[in-house]
C-alpha positions, 0 to 999 in steps of 0.5 A, a space after each residue: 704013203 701016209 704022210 701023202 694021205 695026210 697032206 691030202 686030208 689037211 685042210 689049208 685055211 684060205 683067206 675068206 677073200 682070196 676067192 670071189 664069191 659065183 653069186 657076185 659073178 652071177 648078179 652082175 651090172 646087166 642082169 640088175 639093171 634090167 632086173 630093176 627095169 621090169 620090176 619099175 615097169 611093172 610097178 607103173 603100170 599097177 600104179 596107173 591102174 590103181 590111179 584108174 580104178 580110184 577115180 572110177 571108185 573101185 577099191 581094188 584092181 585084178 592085173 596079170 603080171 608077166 611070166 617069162 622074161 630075159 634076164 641074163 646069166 638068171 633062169 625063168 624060175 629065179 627071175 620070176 620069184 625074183 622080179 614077183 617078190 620084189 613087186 610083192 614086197 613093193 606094194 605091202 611097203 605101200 600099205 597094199 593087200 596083195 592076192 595071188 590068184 596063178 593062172 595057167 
């Protein structure tokens, strides 16, 4: 019985690479590619109205961005912090100050 006891408690070293990662089968090809779709549609559409708003001589622009969207194998909650951040992130590498003003 203890030589069964201490077979169980021995931890096999696996090779690091024998297993695939669950995140790599979650990120797949679909879900990125519509993930980059949202995001650059949301992104022209800012920059659209940031092209409006300067030839109408405002300096900035209030717009809503959606909060439910489909991405596949991803929950509302991780697709909207995914798909707000990335926006978030774009627009500071651009040299924009970013409020956030959450609505009901």
């Amino acid at each position: 019985m203890n030589s069964v006891h201490n077979i169980i408690s021995d931890k096999v070293d696996i090779a690091h690479d024998a297993l695939i990662h669950a995140n790599n089968l979650r990120n797949n090809n679909l879900q990125k590619r519509q993930l980059k779709e949202v995001i650059t549609d949301i992104i022209r559409r800012i920059s659209q109205e940031l092209i409006v708003a300067h030839r109408e001589g405002r300096h900035h622009v209030i717009t809503s961005i959606p909060i439910t969207f489909n991405i596949p194998n991803m929950s509302n909650k991780d697709s909207q912090r995914y798909i707000w951040s990335s926006i978030i992130e774009e627009l500071k590498s651009k040299s924009y100050r970013v409020w956030i003003s959450p609505t009901k």
